[in-house]
C-alpha positions in Angstrom: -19.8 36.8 -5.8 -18.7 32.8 -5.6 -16.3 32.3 -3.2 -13.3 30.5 -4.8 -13.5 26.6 -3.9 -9.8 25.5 -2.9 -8.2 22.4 -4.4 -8.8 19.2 -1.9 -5.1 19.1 -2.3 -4.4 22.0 -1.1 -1.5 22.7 1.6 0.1 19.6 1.0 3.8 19.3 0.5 3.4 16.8 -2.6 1.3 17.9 -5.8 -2.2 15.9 -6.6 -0.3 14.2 -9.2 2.2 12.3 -6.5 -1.1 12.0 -4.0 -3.1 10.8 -6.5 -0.3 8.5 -7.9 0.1 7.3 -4.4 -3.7 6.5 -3.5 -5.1 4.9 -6.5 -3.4 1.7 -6.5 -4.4 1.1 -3.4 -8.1 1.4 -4.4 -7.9 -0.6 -7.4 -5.9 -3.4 -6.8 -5.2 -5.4 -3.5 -2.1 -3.2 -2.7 -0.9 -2.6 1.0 0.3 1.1 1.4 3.8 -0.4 2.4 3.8 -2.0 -1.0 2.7 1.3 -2.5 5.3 2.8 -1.1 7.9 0.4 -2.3 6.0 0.9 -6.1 7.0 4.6 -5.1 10.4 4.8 -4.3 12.2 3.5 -7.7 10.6 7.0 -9.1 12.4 8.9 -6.3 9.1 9.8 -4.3 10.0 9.2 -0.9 6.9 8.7 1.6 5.8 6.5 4.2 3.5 3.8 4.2 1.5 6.0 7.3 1.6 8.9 4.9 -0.3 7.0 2.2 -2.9 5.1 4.4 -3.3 9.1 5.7 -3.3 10.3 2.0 -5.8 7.4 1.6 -8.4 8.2 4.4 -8.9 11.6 3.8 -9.6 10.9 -0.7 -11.2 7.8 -0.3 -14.5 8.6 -1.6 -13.2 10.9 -4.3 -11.0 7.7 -6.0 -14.2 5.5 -4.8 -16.4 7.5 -6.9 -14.6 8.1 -10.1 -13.6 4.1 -10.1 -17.6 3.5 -9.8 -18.0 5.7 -12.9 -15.5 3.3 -14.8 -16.5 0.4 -13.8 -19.0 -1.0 -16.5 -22.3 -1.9 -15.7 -24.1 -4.9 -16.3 -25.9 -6.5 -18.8 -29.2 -7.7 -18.9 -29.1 -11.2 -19.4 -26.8 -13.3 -17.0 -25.9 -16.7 -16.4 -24.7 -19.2 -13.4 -21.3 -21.0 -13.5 -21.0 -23.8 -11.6 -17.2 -24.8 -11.0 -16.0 -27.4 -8.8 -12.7 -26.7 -7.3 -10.4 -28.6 -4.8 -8.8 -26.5 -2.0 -6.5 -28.6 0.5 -7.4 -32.0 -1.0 -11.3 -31.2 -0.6 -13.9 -30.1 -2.9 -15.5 -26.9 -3.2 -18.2 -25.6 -5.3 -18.0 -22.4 -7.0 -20.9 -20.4 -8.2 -20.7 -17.0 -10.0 -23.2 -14.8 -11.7 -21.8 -13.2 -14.9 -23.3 -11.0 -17.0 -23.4 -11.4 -21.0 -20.0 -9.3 -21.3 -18.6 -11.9 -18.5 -18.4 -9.6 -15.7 -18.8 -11.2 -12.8 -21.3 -9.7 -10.9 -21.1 -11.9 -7.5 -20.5 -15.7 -6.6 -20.5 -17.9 -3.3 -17.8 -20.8 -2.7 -19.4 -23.5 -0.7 -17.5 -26.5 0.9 -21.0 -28.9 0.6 -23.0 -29.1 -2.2 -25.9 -26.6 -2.2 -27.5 -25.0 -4.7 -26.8 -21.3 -4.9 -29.8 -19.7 -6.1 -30.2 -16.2 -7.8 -32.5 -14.8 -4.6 -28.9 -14.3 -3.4 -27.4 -11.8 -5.3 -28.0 -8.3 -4.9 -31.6 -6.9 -5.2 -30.4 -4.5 -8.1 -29.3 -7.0 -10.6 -32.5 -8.4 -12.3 -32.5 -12.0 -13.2 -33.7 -13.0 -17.2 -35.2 -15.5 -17.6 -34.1 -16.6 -20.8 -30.6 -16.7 -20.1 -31.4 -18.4 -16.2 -32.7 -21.2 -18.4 
């Protein structure tokens, strides 16, 4: 007989709703846990900012995974942007590869003019050459 698998949430004070509610704005947006917790309090969940970075190391990879499943994936046919931006009174160039749907799949900010070439992206992404042109 299967041994019954317990919850990962299991023998915590707050229910996977609260954790969960707690963890996954950290993940997917640039939140600090002490911001979290501040996001928190207004609801009347009162937690620490050590509590959520703890809450956030031990279900990293299970948020980490189902974000990856959302996230869409790319299209086929990309194409470079080229976008030359001033930062402190100097100019940068910005380069970005974006897909078809116009996600960006990566980009490089350089303070000199050099050419950023495709070679630097990740291996996975698969250049056409159609839309290079």
């Amino acid at each position: 007989m299967k041994k019954l698998r317990r919850s990962l949430y299991a023998r915590y004070r707050f229910s996977a709703e609260v954790i969960s509610l707690a963890v996954w704005p950290s993940f997917r947006f640039p939140l600090s846990c002490r911001m979290v917790e501040e996001m928190l309090a207004p609801r009347g969940i009162e937690i620490g900012h050590k509590t959520v970075r703890r809450w956030a190391e031990k279900f990293r990879q299970a948020f980490v995974n189902c974000i990856r499943r959302r996230t869409p994936r790319p299209g086929d046919r990309w194409h470079l942007d080229e976008v030359v931006i001033t930062i402190a009174g100097k100019r940068h160039w910005l380069w970005r590869a974006v897909d078809q749907d116009g996600f960006a799949l990566d980009g490089s900010l350089r303070a000199t003019f050099a050419r950023w070439y495709p070679g630097m992206m990740n291996d996975n992404v698969r250049c056409d050459s159609r839309a290079a042109a």
